[in-house]
Each structure stands twice: as structure tokens, then as C-alpha cells.
C-alpha angles and dihedrals in degrees: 000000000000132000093246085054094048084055091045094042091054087052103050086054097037085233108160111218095258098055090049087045085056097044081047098045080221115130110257086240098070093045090060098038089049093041082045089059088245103112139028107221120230108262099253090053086046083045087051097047093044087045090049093045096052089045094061092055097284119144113188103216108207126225102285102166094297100048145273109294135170125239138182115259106244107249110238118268091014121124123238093223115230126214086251089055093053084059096052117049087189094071093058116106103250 
């Protein structure tokens, strides 16, 4: 997980730094500094935050030619909805 997906992944979920300190259990302070670029965490916090992230709904997506990136889990059960779907109100899940 990079710094730049840790940021991604708190905004997807709307998950301000001290709730995922505390879900962690890594000081706030390390969140910010290694989501700054100013510190690299030891591997078990980075392993924490990663584990909290993904736990809340998070999928780290790896380099695959345009990047690394970050993405919400689908809930089960739940519909990607298709361009075909957004023109026809019918096809939603009611």
C-alpha cells in the first residue's frame, strides 16, 4: 500500500485518520507523516492500516501498467450498474 492509496482508500470510505488510528491501533501521527510522504511505517503498522482499510470495504488494486489504485469491495448481493442500466430505470434492483 502506498501512501497515495492509504489517502485514496480514507476517502472512499469517508474514514477520517483518527478512527482508522484507533482501528489500527497505529498513533495518528504516523498515519498523517506516512500519507505526507515523511515516514516510511514499520511493516506490521503498514500491515494494520492495510488490514483495517480492507476490512471497511477497501481493495488495493497493484501496478498493473496504469498504476496502483484503490477500489470498494462490492457488497454481496449488490449490481455493478451498466450504462444500459442508467437508461433504463426498469433494470435497477428495487
Amino acid at each position: 500500500m502506498t501512501p497515495a492509496q492509504c489517502r485514496a482508500a480514507r476517502a472512499l470510505l469517508a474514514l477520517p485518520r483518527p478512527e482508522l488510528a484507533k482501528a489500527a491501533v497505529v498513533p495518528v501521527t504516523k498515519i498523517a507523516d506516512y500519507e505526507a510522504g515523511i515516514l516510511q511505517l514499520r511493516p506490521e503498522d503498514l500491515g494494520a492500516v492495510q488490514a483495517a482499510l480492507e476490512s471497511a470495504g477497501v481493495v488495493f488494486v497493484e501496478e498493473n501498467g496504469h498504476g496502483p489504485g484503490v477500489r470498494l469491495r462490492k457488497a454481496a448481493g449488490q449490481s455493478i450498474p451498466t450504462i444500459e442500466d442508467e437508461a433504463d430505470p426498469t433494470s435497477r434492483d428495487q
